[in-house]
Each structure stands twice: as structure tokens, then as C-alpha cells.
C-alpha positions in Angstrom: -27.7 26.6 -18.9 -24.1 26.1 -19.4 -20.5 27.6 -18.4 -20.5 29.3 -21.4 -23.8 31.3 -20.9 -22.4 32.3 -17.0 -19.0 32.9 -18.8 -20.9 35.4 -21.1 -22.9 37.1 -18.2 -20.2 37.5 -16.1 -18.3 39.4 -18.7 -21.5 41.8 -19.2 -20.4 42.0 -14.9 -17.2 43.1 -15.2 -17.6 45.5 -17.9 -20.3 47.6 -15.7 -23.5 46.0 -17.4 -26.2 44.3 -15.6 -27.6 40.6 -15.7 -30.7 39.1 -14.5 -30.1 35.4 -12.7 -31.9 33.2 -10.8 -31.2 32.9 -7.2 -33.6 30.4 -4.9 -36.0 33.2 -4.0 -36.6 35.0 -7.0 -34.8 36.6 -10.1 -32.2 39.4 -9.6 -30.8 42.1 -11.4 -27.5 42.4 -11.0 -24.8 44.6 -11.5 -20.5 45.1 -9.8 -21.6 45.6 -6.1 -18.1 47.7 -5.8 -18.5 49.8 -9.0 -21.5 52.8 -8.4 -22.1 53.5 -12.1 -22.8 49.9 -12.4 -25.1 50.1 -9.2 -26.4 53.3 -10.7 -27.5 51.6 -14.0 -30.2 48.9 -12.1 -31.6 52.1 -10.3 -32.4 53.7 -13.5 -34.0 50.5 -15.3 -35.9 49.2 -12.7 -37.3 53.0 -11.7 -36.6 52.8 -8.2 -35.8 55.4 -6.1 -32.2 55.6 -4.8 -33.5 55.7 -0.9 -34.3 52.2 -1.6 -31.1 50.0 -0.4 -29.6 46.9 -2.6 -29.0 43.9 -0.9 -25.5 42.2 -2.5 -24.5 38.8 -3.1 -21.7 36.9 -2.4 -20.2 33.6 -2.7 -17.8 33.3 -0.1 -17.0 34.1 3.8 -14.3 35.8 3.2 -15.8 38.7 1.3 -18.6 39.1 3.7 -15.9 40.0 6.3 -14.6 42.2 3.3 -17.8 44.1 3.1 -18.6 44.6 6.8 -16.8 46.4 9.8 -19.5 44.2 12.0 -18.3 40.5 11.8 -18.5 39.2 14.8 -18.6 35.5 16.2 -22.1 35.1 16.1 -22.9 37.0 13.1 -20.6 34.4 11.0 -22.4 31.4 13.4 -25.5 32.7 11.8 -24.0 33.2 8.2 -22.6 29.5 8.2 -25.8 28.1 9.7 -28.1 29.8 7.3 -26.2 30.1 4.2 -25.7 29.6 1.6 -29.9 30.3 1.7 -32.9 32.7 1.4 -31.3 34.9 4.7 -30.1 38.7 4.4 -27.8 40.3 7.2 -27.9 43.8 7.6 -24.6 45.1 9.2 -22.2 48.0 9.3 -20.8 48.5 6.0 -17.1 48.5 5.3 -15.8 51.4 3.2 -15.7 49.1 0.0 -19.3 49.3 -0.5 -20.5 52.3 -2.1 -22.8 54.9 -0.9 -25.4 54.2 -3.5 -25.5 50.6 -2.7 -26.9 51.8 1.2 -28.8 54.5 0.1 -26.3 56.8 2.4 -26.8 54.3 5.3 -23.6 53.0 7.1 -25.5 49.4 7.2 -25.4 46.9 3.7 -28.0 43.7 3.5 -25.2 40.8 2.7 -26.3 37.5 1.6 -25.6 34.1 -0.2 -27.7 32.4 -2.7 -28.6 29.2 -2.5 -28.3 28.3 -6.3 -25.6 27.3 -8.8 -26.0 29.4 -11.4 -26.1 32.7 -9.2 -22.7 30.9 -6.9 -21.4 30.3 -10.2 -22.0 33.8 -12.2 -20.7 35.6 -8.6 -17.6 33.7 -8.5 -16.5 33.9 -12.4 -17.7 37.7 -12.3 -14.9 37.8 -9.3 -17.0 40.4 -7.3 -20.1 41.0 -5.2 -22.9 41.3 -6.9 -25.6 44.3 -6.1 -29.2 42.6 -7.0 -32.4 43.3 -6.0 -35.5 41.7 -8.1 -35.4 41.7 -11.6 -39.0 43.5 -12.4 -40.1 47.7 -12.0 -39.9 48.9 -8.5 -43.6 47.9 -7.2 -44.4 45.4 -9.8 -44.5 41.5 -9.5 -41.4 40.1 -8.7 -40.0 37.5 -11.3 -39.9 33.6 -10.7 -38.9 32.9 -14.1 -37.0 34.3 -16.7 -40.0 35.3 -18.9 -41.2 37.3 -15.9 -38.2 38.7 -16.2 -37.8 39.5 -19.8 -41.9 41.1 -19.9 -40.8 43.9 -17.1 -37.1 44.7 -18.3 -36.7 43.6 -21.8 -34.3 45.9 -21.8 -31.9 44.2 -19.4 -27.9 43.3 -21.2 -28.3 39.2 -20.5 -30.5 37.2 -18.8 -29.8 33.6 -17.2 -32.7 31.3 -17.4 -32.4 28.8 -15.0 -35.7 27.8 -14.6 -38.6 28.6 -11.8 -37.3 29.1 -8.9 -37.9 27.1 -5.8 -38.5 29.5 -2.5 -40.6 32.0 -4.2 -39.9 35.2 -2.2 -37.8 37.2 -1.4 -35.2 36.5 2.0 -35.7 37.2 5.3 -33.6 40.1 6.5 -32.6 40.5 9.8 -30.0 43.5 11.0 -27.6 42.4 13.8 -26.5 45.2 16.2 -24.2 43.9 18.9 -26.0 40.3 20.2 -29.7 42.3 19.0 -31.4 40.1 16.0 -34.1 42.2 14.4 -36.8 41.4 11.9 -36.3 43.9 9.1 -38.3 41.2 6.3 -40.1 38.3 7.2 -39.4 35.3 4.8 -38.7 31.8 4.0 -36.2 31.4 7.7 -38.2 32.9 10.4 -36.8 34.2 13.7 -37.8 30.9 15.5 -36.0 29.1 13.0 -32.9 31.1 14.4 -33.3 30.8 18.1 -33.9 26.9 17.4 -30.8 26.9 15.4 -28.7 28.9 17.8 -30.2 29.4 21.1 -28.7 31.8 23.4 -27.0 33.9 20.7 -28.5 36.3 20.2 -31.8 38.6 21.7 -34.5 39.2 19.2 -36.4 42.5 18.6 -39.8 41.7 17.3 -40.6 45.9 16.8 -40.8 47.0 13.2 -37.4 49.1 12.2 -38.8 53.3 12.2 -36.6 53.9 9.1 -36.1 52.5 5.9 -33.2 50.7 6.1 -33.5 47.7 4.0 -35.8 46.2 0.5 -39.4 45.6 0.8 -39.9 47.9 3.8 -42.9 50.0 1.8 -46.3 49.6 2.4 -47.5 48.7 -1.1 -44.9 46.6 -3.5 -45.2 43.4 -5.3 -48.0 44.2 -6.9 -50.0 43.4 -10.1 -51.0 45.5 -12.9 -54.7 44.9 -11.9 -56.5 45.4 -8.9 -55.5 43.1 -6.1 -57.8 42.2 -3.4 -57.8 39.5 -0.1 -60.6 37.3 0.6 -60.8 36.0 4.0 -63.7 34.3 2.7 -63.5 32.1 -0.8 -67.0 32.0 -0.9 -67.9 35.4 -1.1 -69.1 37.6 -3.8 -66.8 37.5 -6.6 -67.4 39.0 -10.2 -67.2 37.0 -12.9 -64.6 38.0 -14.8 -62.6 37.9 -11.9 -59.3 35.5 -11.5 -59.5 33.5 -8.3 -56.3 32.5 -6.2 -56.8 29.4 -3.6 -54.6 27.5 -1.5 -56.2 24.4 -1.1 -58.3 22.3 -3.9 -62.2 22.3 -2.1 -63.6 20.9 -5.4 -65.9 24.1 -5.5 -66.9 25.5 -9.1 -66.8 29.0 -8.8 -68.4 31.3 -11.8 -65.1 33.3 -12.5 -63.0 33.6 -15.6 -60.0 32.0 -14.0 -58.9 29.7 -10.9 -55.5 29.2 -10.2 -54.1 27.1 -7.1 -51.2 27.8 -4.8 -51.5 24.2 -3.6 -54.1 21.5 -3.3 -53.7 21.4 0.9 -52.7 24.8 2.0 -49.1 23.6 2.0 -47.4 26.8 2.9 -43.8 25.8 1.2 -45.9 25.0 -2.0 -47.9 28.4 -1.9 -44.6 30.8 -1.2 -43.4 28.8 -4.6 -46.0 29.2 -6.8 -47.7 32.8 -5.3 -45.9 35.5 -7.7 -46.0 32.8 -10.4 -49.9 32.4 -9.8 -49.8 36.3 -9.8 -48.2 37.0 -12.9 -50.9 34.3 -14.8 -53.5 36.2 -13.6 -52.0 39.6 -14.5 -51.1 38.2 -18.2 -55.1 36.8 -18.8 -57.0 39.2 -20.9 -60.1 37.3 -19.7 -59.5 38.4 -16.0 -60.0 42.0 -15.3 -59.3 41.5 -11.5 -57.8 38.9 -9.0 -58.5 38.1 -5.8 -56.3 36.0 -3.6 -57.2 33.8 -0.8 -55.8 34.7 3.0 -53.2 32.4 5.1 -52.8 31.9 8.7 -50.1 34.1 10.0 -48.2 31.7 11.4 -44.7 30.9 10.4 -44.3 31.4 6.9 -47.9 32.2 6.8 -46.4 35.6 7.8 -43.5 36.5 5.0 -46.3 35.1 2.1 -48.8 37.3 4.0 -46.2 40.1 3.9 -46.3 40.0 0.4 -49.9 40.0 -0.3 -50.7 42.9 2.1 -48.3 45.1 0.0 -49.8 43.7 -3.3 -52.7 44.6 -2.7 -52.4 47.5 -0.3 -53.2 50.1 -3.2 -56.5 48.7 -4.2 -59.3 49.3 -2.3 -60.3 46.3 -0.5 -64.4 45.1 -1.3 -66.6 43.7 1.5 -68.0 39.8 1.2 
């Protein structure tokens, strides 16, 4: 990756095109946050329905305050604490950001990468930058650029800058007055923002009614074959199954393919490599189904959890 390639890209930007790039979390697909035919265009070639809101990127303070009517104090203590990094903040949008951004909400999810090529490709496209995953609505989301380039090979430019490093998507929380609620769980959890600013704000631990931010539905993520959650490794597995583990037991299992998330259930290692273990599985020929070990639900345990449930929610889950 050079200047030139993010010179390039943020040309295709400015002229109303789209361009997949790497943030920390996972690939996204982006497109002129303030121009709606732009917007319009990652709607149409991802497949995704337009009550589903984009979250935009930024690479400065200023333009958060430029795209919100709801800065206050505490919402930029939390912005500088947290970002740049894997953390979305839904506020009340300015009248700079276009309707089809929000879905027809008054709220936009506002965040800023923590990667150089995406800081990089925002600044020199001199805009923010509407992106949510680069795949097909529901499908796998991309941690490379060849996950990328299998879903939407269609896409104007993409910037490979490797795997990335979280894994999955941000946590989003919406701030209303000195209210912090959990919209998405993620990689920042909302005891990592008490610890980091106690007494700022009070946090609502309901789940939001409406859908007012990404990765709200019941089923995403998910792979092109039937996803299912063992509780239990050991359970009955058919053989031409691929198996997904978090921790290296040393077992031989009679199935076509094991993959592992990490050799000692570390959770930071399995949120990295979970879509990437995902999309292996879904590209074997030899596995005609995966199933995917469970994590504790605790701290990050939660947002990787998140994202399994949904994976898998379509499939109908077998007994052990």
C-alpha cells in the first residue's frame, strides 16, 4: 500500500464512486458520506435495505461537531478517550448528513478508525466517509481484501491493507443527554467506559425497541452454509462437517476440517481470527456444514457471541 493507491481511491470518493478499505474492525465500503447518490450506490451493491442506517467515518474532531447538533462535553470526553478506535456514537444528526445515510432517523452512528490507510483515504478524499462492511447484507463480513473482492467484485477500488486486527465490527453506543446505551456490543465494552470515565455518564443496559443503528437484526453475519453452536465440542458431529474451536485440546475429531480461533480461548485472538475462520470454512468444498464452538459471555465474550448468534440464527440448531 502506498500514497498513490489512497490517492487513486480517494479520487473514485470524490467523483461519487465507492471504495472498499480496511479499517481495524473489518473492511468497509465506502462512499461521500455528504453526497446521497454516492450513499445510494453502496445500498444498491451490497443489497441492503435502506431502513438499515450507515455508520460514517471521520478523521478529525472537528467534523464530528460538523455532523452532530448533540456535542456535548462528555460526548467529545468519550470521542477523545476512545478514538481514534473500534467505538460508534450515535447522536442527533446535523442537517449535513443526508437522509439516506439515517434511514430517515434524526440520529447518525459517527466514528474514527483506528488505521492509517482508512485516516489516510478520509483525509485526502476531504469528506466523511459513509461505510458499512464491505460484503452482501447478511453475509460474512470481510477481514481481508479477498473477502472483499469474492462478495462485491464489483466494487470501483479496493485497498488491501492486509487482515485486519479487531475482527468485528464496533461497539455502538447512542448518547442522549448524560444516558450511554448499548446499541452493539463490541471490542470496548460499557465497563470499559465507566472505568474510563466514571461518573459521566448513566448506562442503559435495555436493548433499543427500534432499529436505529447496523447489526441490530436477528440473523446477519452469516455463512453460505448452515451454521450451528456447540456448547459441547464433543458432541455428535458429521463428518464432513468443519469444526471451529477456541482452544487447542489436542483431540482428533473425525471431520473434514478443524480450524482454531486460538490455542487458549484467548478472546482478543478469537474476535480476530472468527469471520476469517468463517469464511475458510465457507470456501472448503470438503465441508458441507460448520459448527462453531460457544464462549463465555463475559466481556468480549459478549460482542463475539453477538455475532455468532446472528450467524447462525437461521439454521436450525441440532441437539448433542
Amino acid at each position: 500500500m502506498n500514497n498513490k493507491n489512497i490517492r487513486e481511491a480517494a479520487q473514485i470518493i470524490k467523483n461519487g464512486g465507492l471504495v472498499a478499505f480496511p479499517t481495524e474492525t473489518v473492511y468497509g465500503l465506502g462512499a461521500n458520506a455528504l453526497n446521497p447518490f454516492a450513499v445510494a450506490k453502496i445500498f444498491e451493491l451490497k443489497e441492503r435495505p435502506s431502513f438499515d442506517p450507515l455508520i460514517v467515518h471521520i478523521a478529525s474532531f472537528d467534523d464530528l461537531k460538523i455532523l452532530s447538533t448533540g456535542v456535548t462535553d462528555n460526548v467529545m470526553r468519550l470521542a477523545k478517550y476512545f478514538w481514534p478506535g473500534p467505538l460508534t456514537i450515535v447522536l442527533p444528526k446535523s442537517q449535513l448528513v443526508p437522509d439516506i445515510v439515517t434511514s430517515g432517523l434524526n440520529t447518525v452512528g459517527i466514528r474514527m478508525p483506528n488505521n492509517a490507510i482508512a485516516l489516510e483515504l478520509i483525509k485526502e478524499s476531504k469528506c466523511p466517509i459513509a461505510a458499512p462492511s464491505a460484503n452482501k447484507f447478511g453475509q460474512l463480513s470481510p477481514v481481508n481484501a479477498q473477502h472483499v473482492k469474492k462478495q462485491l467484485p464489483n466494487v470501483d477500488y479496493v485497498l488491501d491493507g492486509g487482515h485486519t486486527t479487531v475482527g468485528i465490527e464496533s461497539t455502538i453506543v447512542s448518547i442522549e443527554g448524560d444516558i450511554c446505551q448499548l446499541l452493539r456490543p463490541g471490542f470496548i465494552t460499557l465497563e470499559d467506559i465507566e472505568e474510563a470515565l466514571p461518573n459521566t455518564f448513566v448506562f442503559n443496559h435495555t436493548k433499543p425497541e427500534k432499529l436505529v443503528s447496523p447489526g441490530l437484526l436477528k440473523s446477519h453475519y452469516s455463512p453460505q452454509k448452515p451454521l450451528y453452536i456447540l456448547k459441547d465440542p464433543f458432541g455428535n458431529i458429521p463428518e464432513t462437517s468443519g469444526l471451529i474451536l477456541h482452544r487447542n485440546d489436542h483431540s482428533i475429531y473425525s471431520v473434514s476440517k478443524v480450524i482454531y480461533t486460538s490455542q487458549n480461548c484467548n478472546k482478543i485472538e478469537i474476535s480476530s481470527n472468527l469471520f476469517a475462520a468463517l469464511h475458510a470454512m465457507e470456501e472448503d468444498k470438503n465441508v458441507k456444514s460448520i459448527y462453531i464452538e460457544a464462549v463465555e459471555e463475559v466481556g468480549l465474550g459478549i460482542a463475539i457471541m453477538d455475532r455468532v448468534n446472528k450467524a447462525a440464527y437461521q439454521y436450525i440448531k441440532p441437539t448433542n
